[in-house]
C-alpha positions, 0 to 999 in steps of 0.5 A: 512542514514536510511532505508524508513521503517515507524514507527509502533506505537500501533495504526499501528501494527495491520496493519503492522502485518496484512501485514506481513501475506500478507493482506492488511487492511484498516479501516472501520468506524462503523458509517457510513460504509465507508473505508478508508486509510491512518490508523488513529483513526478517520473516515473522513467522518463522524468524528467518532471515532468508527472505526475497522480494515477491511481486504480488497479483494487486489484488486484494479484499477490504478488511476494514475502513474508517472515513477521515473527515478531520485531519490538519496534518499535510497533505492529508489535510488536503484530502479529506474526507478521505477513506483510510483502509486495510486491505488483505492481500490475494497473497495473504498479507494485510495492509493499511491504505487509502481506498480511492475512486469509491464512494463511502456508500458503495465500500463492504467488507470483502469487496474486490480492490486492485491496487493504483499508484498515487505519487507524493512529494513531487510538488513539494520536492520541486521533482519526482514524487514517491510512488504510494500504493493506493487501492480503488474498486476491482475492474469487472474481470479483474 
């Protein structure tokens, strides 16, 4: 079985290169001015295609959550239970993740989070893993 690690194409290596140095990016239309994530080569909004890519603060709001406690599929089968999680972006974007460091008592609706980074596939590769962004409970200050 193959380890859940995504396939990095030309268009998606500045964003997995840019995770890898501990910055989460986004993209950003130049049209009209929104952000957006999932990564793709055309803004939704608009349909442009004149789009770039953004560093974001890393920080961002839980929108949702529901915690995994069955899951047979690796590495996930490792984890659990775990919590699976969307996150809005400061910069506006949603985004689906993993809340870590937080325990299923202490998550609300709303709560700051800022953004970590989990690498995955190192062990099964025999090398370097793939930097994932995760989000974890917001530092006081931050």
């Amino acid at each position: 079985m193959t380890a859940a690690t995504p396939d990095i194409d030309d268009f998606t290596r500045p964003y997995w290169n840019a995770a890898a140095e501990g910055t989460l990016l986004v993209r950003r239309c130049r049209t009209c001015g929104r952000s957006h994530h999932y990564p793709r080569e055309f803004c939704p909004y608009c349909w442009s295609e004149d789009g770039e890519w953004a560093a974001t603060t890393g920080r961002a709001t839980l929108y949702t959550w529901s915690v995994v406690h069955r899951n047979d599929l690796p590495p996930f089968d490792r984890r659990v239970p775990y919590v699976a999680a969307v996150v809005e972006l400061e910069e506006g974007p949603k985004l689906m993740t993993e809340v870590v460091e937080c325990s299923e008592g202490r998550l609300r609706i709303g709560m700051p989070l800022e953004v970590a980074f989990r690498e995955e596939g190192a062990a099964e590769s025999g090398g370097g893993g793939v930097a994932v962004p995760v989000f974890r409970p917001a530092a006081a200050g931050s």
